[in-house]
N, CA, C and O atoms as a GROMACS GRO file, in nm:
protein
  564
    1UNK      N    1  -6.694   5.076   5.222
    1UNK     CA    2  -6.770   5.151   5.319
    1UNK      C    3  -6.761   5.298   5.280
    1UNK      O    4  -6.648   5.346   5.268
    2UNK      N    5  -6.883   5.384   5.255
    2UNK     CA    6  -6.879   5.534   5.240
    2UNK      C    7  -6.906   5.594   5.359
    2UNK      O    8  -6.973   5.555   5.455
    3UNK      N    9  -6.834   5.713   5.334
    3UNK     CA   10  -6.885   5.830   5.454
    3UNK      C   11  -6.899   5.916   5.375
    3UNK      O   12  -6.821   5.924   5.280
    4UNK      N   13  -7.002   6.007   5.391
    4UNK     CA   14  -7.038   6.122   5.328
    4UNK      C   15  -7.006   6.213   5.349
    4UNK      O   16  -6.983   6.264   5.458
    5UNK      N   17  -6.991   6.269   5.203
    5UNK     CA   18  -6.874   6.388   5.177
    5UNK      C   19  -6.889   6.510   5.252
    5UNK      O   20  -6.802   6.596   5.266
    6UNK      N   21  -7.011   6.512   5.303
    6UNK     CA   22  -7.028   6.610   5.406
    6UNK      C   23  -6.952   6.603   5.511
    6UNK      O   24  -6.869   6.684   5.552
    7UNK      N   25  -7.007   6.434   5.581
    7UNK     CA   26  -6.880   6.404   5.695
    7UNK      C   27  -6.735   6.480   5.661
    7UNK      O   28  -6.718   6.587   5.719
    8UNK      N   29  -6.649   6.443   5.589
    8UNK     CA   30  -6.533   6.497   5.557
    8UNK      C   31  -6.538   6.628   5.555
    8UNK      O   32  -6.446   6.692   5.607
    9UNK      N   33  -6.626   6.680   5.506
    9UNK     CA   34  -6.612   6.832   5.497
    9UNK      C   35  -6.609   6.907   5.665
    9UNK      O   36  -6.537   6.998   5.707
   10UNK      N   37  -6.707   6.834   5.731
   10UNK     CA   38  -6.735   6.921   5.842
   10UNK      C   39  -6.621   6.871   5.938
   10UNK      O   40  -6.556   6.949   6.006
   11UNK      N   41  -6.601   6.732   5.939
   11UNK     CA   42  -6.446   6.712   5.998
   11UNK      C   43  -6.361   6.808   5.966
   11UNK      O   44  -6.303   6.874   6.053
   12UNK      N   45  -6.345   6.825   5.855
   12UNK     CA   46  -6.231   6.941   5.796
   12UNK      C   47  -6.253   7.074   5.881
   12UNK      O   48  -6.171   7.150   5.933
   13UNK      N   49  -6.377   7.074   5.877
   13UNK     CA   50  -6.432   7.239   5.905
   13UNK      C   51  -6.404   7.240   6.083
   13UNK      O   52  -6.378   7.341   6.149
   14UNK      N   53  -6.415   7.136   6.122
   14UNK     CA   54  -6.395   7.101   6.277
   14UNK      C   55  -6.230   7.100   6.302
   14UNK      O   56  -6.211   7.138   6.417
   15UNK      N   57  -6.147   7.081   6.257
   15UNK     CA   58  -5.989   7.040   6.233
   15UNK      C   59  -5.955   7.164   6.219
   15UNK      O   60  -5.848   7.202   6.268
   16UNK      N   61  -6.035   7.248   6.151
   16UNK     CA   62  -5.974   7.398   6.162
   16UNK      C   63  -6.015   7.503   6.222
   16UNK      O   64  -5.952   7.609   6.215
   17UNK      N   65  -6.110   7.492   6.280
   17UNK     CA   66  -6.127   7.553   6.389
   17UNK      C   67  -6.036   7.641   6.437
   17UNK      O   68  -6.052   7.763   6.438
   18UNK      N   69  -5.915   7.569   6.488
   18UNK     CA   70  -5.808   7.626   6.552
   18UNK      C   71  -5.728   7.731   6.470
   18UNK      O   72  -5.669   7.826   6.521
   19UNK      N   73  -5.732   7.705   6.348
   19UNK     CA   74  -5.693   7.792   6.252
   19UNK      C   75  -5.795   7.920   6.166
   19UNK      O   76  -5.767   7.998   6.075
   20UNK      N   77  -5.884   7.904   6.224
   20UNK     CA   78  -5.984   8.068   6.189
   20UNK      C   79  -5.967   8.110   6.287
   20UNK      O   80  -5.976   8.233   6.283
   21UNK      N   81  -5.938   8.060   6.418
   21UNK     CA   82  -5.919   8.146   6.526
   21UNK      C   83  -5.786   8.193   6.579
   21UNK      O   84  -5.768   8.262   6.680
   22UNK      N   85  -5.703   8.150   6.504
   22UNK     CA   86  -5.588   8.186   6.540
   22UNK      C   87  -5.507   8.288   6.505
   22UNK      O   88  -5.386   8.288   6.524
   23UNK      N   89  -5.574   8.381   6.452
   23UNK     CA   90  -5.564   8.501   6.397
   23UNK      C   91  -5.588   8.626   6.467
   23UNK      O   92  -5.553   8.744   6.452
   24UNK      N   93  -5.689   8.533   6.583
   24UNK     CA   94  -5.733   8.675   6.669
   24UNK      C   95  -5.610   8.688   6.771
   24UNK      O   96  -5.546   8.588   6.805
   25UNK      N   97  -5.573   8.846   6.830
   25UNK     CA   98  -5.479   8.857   6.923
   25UNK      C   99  -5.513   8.853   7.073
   25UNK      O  100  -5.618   8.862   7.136
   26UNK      N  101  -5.402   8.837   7.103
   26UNK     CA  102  -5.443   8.764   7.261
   26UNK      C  103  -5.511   8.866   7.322
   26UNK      O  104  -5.530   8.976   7.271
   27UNK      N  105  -5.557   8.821   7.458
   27UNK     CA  106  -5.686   8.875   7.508
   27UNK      C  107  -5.702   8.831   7.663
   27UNK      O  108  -5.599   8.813   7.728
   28UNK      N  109  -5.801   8.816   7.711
   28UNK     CA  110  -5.818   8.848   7.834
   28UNK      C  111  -5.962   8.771   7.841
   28UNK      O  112  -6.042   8.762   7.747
   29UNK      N  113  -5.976   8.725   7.956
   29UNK     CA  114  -6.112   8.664   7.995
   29UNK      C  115  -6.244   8.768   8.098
   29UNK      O  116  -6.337   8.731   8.170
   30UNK      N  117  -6.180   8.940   8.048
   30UNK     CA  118  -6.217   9.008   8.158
   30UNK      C  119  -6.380   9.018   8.122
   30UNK      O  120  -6.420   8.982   8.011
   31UNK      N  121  -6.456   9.060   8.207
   31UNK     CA  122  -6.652   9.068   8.150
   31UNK      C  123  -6.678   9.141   8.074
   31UNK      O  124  -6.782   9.128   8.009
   32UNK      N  125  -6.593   9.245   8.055
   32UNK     CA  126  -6.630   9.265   7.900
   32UNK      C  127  -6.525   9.261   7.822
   32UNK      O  128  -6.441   9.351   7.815
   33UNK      N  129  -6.523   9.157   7.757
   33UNK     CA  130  -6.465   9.042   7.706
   33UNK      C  131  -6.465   9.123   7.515
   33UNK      O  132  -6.566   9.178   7.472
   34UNK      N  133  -6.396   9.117   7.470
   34UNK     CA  134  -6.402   9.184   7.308
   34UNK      C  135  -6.453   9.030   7.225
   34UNK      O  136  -6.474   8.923   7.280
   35UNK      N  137  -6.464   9.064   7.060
   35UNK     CA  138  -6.513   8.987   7.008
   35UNK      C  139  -6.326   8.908   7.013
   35UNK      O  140  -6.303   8.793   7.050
   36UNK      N  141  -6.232   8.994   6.972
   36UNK     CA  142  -6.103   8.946   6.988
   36UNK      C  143  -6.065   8.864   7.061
   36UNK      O  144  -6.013   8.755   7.041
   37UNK      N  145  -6.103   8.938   7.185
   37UNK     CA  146  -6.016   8.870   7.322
   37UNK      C  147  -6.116   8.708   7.370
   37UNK      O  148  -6.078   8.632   7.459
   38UNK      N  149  -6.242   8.686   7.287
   38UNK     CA  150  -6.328   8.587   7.297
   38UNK      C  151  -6.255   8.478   7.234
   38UNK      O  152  -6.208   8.377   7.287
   39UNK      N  153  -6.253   8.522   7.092
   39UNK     CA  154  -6.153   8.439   6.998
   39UNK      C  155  -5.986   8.368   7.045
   39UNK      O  156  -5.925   8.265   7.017
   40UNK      N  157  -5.965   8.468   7.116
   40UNK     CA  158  -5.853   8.393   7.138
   40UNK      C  159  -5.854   8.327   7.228
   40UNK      O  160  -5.739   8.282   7.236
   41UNK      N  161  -5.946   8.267   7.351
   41UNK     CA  162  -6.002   8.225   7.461
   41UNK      C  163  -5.997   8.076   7.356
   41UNK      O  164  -5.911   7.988   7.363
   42UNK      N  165  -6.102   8.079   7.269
   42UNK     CA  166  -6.137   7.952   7.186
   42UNK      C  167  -6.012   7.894   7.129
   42UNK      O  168  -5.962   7.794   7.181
   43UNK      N  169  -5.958   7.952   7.021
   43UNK     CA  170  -5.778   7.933   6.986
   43UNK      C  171  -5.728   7.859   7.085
   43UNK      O  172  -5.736   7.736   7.081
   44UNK      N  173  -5.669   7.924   7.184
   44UNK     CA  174  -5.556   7.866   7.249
   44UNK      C  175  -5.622   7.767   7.316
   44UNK      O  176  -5.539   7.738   7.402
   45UNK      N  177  -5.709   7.701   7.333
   45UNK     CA  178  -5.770   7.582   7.402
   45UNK      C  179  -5.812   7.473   7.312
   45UNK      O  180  -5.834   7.356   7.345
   46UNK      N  181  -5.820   7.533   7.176
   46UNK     CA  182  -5.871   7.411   7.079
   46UNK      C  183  -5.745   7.387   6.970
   46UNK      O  184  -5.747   7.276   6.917
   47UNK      N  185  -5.670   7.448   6.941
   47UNK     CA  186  -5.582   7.444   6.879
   47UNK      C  187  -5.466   7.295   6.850
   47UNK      O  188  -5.401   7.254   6.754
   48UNK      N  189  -5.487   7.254   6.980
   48UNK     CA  190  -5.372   7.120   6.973
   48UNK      C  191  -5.512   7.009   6.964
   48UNK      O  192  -5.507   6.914   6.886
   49UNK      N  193  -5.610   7.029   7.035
   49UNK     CA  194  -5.708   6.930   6.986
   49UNK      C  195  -5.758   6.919   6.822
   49UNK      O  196  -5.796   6.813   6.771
   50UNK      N  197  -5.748   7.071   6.736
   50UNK     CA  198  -5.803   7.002   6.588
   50UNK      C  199  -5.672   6.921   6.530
   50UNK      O  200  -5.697   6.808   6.488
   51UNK      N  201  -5.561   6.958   6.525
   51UNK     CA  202  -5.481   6.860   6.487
   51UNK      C  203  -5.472   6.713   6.540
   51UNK      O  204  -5.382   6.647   6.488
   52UNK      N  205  -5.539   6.658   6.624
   52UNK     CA  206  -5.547   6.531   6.648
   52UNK      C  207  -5.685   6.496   6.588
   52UNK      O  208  -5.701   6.398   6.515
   53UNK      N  209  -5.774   6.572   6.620
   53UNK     CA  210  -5.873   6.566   6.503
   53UNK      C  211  -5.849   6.544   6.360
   53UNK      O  212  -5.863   6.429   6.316
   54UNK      N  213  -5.815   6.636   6.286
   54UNK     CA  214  -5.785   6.587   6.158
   54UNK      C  215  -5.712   6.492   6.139
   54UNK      O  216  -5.757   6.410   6.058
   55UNK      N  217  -5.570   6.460   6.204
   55UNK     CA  218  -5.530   6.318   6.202
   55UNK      C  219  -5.618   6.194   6.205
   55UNK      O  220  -5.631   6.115   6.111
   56UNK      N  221  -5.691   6.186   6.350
   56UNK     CA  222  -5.801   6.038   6.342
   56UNK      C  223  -5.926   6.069   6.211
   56UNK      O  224  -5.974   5.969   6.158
   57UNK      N  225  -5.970   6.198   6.166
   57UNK     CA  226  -6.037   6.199   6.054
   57UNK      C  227  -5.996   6.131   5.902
   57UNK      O  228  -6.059   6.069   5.817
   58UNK      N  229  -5.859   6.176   5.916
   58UNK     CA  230  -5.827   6.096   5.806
   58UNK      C  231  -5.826   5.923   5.764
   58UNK      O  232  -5.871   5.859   5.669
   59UNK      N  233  -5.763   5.894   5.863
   59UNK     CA  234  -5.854   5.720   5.896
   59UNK      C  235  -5.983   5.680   5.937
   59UNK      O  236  -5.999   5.580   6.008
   60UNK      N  237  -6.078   5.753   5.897
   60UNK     CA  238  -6.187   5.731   5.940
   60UNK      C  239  -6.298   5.606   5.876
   60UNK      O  240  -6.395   5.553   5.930
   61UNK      N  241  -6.254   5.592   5.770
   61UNK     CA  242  -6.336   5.487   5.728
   61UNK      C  243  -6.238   5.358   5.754
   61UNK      O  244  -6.277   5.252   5.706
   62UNK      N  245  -6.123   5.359   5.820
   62UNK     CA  246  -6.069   5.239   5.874
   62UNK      C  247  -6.028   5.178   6.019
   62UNK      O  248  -5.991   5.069   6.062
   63UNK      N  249  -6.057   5.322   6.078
   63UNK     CA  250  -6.075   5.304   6.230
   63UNK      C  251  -6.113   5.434   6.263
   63UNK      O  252  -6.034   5.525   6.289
   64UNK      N  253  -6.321   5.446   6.260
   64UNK     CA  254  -6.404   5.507   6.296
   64UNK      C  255  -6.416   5.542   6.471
   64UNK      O  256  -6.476   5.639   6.517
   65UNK      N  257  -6.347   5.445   6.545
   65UNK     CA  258  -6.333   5.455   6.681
   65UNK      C  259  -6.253   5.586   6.718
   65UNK      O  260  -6.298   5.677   6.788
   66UNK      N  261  -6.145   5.581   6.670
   66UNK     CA  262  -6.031   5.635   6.693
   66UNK      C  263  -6.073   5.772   6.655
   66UNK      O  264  -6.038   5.860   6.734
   67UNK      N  265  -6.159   5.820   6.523
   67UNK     CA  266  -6.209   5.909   6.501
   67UNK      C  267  -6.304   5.951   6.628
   67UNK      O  268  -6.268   6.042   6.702
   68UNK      N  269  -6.416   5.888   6.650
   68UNK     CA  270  -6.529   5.964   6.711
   68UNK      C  271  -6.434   5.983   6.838
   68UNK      O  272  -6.458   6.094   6.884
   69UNK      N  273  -6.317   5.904   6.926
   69UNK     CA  274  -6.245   5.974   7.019
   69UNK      C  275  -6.228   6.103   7.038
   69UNK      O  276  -6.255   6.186   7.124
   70UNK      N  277  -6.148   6.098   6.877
   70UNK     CA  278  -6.085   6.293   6.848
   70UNK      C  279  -6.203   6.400   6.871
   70UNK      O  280  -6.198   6.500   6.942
   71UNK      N  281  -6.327   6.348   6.784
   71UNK     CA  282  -6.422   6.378   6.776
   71UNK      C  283  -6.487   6.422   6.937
   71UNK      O  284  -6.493   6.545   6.931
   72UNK      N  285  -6.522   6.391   7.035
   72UNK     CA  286  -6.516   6.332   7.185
   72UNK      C  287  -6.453   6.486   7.243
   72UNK      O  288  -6.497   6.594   7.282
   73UNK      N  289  -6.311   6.415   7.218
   73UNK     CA  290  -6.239   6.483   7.298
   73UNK      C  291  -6.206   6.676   7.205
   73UNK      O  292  -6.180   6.789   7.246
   74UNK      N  293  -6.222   6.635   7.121
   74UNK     CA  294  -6.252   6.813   7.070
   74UNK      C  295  -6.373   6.881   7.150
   74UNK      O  296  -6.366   6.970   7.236
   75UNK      N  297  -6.498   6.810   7.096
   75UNK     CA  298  -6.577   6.859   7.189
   75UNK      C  299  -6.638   6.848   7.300
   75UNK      O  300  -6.754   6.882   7.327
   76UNK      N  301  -6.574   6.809   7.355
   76UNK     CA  302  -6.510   6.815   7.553
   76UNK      C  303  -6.434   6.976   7.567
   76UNK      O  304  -6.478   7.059   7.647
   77UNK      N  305  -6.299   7.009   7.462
   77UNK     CA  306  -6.279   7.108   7.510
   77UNK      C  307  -6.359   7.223   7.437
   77UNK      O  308  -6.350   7.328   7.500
   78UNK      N  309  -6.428   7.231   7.331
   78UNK     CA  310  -6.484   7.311   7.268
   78UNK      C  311  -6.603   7.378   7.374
   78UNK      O  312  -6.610   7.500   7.389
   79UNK      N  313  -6.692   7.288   7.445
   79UNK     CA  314  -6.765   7.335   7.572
   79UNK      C  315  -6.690   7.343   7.728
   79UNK      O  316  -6.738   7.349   7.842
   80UNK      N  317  -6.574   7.340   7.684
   80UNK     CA  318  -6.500   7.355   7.809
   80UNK      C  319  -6.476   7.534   7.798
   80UNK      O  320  -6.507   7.619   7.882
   81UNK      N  321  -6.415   7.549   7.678
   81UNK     CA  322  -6.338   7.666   7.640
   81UNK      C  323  -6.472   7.763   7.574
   81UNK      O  324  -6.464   7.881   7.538
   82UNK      N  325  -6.576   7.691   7.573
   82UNK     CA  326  -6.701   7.796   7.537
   82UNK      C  327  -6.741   7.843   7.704
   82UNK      O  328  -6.806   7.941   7.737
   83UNK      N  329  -6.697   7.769   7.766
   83UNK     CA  330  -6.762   7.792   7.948
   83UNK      C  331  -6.679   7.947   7.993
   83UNK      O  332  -6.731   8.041   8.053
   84UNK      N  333  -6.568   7.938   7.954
   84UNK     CA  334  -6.468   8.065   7.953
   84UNK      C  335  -6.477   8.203   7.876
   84UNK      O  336  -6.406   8.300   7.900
   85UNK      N  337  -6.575   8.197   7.781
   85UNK     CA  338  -6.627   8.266   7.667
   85UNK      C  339  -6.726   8.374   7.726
   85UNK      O  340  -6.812   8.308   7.784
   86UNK      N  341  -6.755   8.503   7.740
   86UNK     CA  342  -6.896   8.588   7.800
   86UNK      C  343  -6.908   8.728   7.699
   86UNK      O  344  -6.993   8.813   7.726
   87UNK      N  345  -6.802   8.747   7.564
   87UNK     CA  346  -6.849   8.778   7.471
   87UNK      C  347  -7.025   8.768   7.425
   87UNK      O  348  -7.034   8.668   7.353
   88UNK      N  349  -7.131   8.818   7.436
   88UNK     CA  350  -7.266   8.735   7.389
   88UNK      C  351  -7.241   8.681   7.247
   88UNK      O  352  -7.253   8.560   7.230
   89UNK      N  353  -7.204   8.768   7.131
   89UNK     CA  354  -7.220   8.700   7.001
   89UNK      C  355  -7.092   8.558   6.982
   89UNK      O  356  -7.095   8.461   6.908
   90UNK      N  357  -7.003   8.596   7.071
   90UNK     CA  358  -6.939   8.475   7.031
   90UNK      C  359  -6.940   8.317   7.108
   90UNK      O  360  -6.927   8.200   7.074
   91UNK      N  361  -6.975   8.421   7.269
   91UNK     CA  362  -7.062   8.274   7.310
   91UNK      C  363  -7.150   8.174   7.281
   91UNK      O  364  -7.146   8.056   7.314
   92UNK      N  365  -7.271   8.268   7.180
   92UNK     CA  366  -7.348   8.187   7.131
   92UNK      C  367  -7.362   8.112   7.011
   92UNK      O  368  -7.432   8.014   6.985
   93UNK      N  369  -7.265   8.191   6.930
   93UNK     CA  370  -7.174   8.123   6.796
   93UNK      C  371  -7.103   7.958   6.851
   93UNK      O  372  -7.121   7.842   6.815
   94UNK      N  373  -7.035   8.012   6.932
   94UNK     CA  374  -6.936   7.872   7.019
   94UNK      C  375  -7.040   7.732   7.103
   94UNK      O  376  -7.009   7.616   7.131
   95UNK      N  377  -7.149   7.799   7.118
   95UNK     CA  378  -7.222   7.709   7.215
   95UNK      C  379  -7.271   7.615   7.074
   95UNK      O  380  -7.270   7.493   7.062
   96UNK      N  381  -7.310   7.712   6.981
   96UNK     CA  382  -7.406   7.631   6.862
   96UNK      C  383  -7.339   7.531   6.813
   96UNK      O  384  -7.390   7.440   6.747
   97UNK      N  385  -7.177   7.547   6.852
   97UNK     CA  386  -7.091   7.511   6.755
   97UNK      C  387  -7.080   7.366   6.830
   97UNK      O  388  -7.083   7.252   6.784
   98UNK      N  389  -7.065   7.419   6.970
   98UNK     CA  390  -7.033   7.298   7.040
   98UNK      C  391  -7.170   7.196   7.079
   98UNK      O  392  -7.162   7.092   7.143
   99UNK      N  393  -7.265   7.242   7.037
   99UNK     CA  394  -7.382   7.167   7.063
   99UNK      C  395  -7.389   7.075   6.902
   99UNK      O  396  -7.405   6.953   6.906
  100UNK      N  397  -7.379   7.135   6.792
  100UNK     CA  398  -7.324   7.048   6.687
  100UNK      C  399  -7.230   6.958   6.700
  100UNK      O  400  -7.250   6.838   6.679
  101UNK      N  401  -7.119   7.009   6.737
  101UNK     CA  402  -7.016   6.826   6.760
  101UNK      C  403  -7.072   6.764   6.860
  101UNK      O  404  -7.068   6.642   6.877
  102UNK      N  405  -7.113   6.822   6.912
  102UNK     CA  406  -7.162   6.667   6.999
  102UNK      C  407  -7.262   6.562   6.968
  102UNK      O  408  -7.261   6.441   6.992
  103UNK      N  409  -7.387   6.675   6.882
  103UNK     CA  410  -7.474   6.581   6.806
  103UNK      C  411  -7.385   6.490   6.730
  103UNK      O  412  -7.392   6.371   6.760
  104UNK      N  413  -7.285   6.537   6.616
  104UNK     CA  414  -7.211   6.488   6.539
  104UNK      C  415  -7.151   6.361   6.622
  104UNK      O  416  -7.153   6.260   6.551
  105UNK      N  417  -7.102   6.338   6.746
  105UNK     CA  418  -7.035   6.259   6.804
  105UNK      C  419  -7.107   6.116   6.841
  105UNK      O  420  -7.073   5.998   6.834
  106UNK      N  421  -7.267   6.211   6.899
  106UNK     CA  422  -7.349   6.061   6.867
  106UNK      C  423  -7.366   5.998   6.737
  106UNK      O  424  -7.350   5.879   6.710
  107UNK      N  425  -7.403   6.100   6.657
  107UNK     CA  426  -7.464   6.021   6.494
  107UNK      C  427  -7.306   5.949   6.497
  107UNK      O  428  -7.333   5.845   6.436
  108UNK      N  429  -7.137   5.937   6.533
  108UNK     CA  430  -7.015   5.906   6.489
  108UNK      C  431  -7.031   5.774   6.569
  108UNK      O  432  -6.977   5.678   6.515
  109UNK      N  433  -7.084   5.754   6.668
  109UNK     CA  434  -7.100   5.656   6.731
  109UNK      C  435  -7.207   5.547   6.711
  109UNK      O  436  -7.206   5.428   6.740
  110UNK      N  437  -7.304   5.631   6.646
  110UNK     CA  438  -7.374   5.531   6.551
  110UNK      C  439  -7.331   5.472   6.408
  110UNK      O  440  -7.395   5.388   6.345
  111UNK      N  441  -7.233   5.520   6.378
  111UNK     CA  442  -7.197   5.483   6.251
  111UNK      C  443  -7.070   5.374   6.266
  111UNK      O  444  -7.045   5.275   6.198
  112UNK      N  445  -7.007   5.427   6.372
  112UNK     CA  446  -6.886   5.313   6.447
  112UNK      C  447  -6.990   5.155   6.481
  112UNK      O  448  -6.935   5.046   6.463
  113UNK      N  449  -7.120   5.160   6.524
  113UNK     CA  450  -7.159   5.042   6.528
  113UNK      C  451  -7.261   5.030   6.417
  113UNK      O  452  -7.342   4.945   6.452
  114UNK      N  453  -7.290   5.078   6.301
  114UNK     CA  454  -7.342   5.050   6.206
  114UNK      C  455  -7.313   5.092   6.073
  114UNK      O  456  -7.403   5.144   6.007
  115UNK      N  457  -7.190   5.075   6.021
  115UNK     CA  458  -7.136   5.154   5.901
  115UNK      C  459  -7.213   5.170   5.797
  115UNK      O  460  -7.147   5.187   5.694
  116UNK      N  461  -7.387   5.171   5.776
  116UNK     CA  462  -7.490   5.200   5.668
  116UNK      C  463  -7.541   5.292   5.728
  116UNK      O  464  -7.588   5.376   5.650
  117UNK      N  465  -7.554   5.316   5.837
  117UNK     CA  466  -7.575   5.428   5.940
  117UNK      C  467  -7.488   5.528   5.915
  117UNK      O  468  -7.373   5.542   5.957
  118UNK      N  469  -7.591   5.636   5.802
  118UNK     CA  470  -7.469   5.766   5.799
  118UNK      C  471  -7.570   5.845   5.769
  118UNK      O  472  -7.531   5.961   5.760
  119UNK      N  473  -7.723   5.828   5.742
  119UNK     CA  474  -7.820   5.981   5.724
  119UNK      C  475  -7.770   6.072   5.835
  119UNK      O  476  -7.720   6.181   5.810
  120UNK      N  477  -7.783   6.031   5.944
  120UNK     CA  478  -7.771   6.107   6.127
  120UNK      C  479  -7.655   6.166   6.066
  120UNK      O  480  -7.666   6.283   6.028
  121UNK      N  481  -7.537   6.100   6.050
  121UNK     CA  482  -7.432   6.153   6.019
  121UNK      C  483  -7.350   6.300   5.916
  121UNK      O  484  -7.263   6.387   5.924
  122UNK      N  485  -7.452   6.244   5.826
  122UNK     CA  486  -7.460   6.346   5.701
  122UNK      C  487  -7.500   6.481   5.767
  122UNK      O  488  -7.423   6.576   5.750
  123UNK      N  489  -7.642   6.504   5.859
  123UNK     CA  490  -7.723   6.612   5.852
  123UNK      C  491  -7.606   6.652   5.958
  123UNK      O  492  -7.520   6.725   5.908
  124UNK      N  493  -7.586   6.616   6.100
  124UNK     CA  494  -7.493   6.622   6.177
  124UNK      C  495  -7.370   6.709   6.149
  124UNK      O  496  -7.341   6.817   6.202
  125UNK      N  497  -7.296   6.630   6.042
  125UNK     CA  498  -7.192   6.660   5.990
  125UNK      C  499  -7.224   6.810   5.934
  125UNK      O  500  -7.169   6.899   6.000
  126UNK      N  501  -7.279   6.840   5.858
  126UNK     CA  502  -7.360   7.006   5.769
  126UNK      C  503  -7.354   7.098   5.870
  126UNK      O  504  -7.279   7.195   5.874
  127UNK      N  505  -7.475   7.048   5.992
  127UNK     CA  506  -7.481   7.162   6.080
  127UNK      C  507  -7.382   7.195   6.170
  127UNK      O  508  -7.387   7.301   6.232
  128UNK      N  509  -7.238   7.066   6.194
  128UNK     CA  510  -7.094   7.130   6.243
  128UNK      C  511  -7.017   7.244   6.160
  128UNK      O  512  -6.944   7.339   6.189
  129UNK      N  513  -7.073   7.182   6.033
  129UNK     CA  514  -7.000   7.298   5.952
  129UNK      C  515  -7.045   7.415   5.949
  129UNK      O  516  -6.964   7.502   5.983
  130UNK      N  517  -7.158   7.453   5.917
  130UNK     CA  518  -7.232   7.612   5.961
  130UNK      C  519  -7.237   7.662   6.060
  130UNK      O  520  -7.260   7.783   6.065
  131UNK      N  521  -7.215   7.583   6.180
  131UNK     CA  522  -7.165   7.652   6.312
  131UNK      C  523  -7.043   7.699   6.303
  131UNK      O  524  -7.014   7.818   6.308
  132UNK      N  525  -6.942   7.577   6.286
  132UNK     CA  526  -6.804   7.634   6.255
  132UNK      C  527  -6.777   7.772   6.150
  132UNK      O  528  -6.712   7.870   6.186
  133UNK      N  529  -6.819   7.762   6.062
  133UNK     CA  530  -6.816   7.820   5.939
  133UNK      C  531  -6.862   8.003   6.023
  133UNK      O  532  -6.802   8.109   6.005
  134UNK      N  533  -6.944   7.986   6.080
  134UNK     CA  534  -7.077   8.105   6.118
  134UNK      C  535  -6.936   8.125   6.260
  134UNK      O  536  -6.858   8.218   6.241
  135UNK      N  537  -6.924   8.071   6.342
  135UNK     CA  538  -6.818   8.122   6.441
  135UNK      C  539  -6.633   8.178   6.378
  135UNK      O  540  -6.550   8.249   6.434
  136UNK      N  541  -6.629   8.129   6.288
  136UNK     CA  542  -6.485   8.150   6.200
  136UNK      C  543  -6.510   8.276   6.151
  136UNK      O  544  -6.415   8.354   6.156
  137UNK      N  545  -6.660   8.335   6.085
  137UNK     CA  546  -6.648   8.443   6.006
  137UNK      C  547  -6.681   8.523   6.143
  137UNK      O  548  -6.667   8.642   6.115
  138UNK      N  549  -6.706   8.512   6.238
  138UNK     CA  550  -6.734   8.638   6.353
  138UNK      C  551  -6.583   8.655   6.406
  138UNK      O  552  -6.530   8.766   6.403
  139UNK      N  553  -6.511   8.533   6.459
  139UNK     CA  554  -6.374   8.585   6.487
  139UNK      C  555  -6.285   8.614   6.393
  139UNK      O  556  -6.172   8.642   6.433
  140UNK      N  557  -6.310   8.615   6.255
  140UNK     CA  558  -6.199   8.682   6.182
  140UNK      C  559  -6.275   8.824   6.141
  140UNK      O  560  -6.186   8.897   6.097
  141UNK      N  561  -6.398   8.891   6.136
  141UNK     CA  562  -6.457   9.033   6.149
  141UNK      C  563  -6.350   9.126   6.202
  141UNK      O  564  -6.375   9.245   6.220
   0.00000   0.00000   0.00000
């Protein structure tokens, strides 16, 4: 069974998340909110979720369930912890980001019941990563 190397990549790129943002210093949820004090809003809320992420990623072509869970439950808090966010550029970095895993989560759930089922997956997978990728380079600026 393949998953495409994209998949892996943007898993990866999703798993670290917590680690481009963890650089920014702590901060405050006040309305005017810094690009900093945004970043670290995202950090400390996603941080223990990419490491369970990358864990179920790594078994993914042997228990795909367990993945799209991590998958799930990352971005559960990723639009949880984007709801907390009123930075504009990084809110909307975070929303894109979190509107990508979730696409990603359906195409993961299509592939959990059809393992030839991975185009959805592939494109899915890309555009988590350029969100991620595009929100990582604004909070480390």
């Amino acid at each position: 069974m393949f998953v495409p190397r994209t998949l892996l990549t943007a898993a990866t790129a999703v798993a670290v998340t917590g680690l481009l943002l963890a650089g920014c210093s702590a901060g405050t949820t006040a309305s005017t909110q810094s690009t900093t004090q945004a970043c670290e809003v995202l950090a400390s809320d996603l941080q223990s979720n990419a490491s369970t992420l990358t864990t179920a990623f790594s078994n993914i072509q042997t228990d795909p369930k367990t993945a799209e869970a991590a998958l799930a439950k990352f971005g559960a808090a990723l639009k949880k912890s984007t709801g907390k966010v009123n930075n504009v550029k990084i809110k909307a970095a975070a929303t894109a980001a979190s509107n990508a895993v979730s696409s990603m989560d359906s195409d993961l759930k299509a592939y959990v019941k059809d393992k030839t089922d991975t185009a959805g997956l592939a494109a899915s997978g890309s555009k988590v990563q350029t969100t991620i990728t595009k929100l990582g380079t604004l909070c480390s600026a």
